[in-house]
N, C-alpha and C positions, 0 to 999 in steps of 0.2 A: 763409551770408552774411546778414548782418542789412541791414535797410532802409537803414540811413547808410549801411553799408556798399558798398550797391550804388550809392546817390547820388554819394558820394564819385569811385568806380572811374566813375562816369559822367561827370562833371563834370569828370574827368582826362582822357578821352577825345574830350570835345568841344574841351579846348584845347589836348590834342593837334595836334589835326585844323584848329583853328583856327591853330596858329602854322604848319603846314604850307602850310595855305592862303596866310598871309601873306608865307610867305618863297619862292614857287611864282613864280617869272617874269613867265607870261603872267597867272595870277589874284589875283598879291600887290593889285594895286592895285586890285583889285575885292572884296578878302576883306570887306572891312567891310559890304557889299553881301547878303550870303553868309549866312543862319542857318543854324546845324548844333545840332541837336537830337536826342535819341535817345528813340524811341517804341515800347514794346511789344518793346525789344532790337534794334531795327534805328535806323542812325542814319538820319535823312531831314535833307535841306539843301534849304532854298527861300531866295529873292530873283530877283535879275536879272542877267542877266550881255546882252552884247553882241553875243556871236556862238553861232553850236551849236559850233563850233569848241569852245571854251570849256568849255561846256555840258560836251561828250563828255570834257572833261578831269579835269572832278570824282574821278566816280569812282577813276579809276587816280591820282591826288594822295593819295585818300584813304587807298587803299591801300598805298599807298607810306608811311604814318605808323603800318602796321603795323594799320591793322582789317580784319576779315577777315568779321564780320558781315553780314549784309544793308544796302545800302545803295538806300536809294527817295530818288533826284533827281526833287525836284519844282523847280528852278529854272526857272523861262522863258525865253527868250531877247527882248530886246527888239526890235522892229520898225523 
């Protein structure tokens, strides 16, 4: 697989994972909130979210959009 190649398949994946985010219930209204990036083949998602509630949701949404990867939640929760 050539370098675009894998940018490309990347670039699909994060807005994958972003329209999931946005069409997700409890975290639609917070996606914009939300960077999803992929580093080193794992995707990692930092911002701010409201509750851990939330927090612990990430992952299994992500999942759920079919990546199967390593995923490192760096979000915080705000105080």
């Amino acid at each position: 697989m050539t370098t675009q190649e894998c940018e490309s398949r990347d670039r699909r994946i994060v807005e994958k994972i972003r329209a999931v985010l946005r069409a997700n219930p409890t975290l639609g209204q917070h996606a914009s909130f939300i960077e999803v990036s992929i580093e080193q083949s794992a995707i990692v998602v930092r911002g701010n979210l409201p509750s851990d509630a939330m927090k612990e949701e990430l992952v299994p949404v992500i999942r759920s959009a079919g990546v199967l990867c390593q995923v490192n939640n760096c979000v915080l929760v705000a105080a």
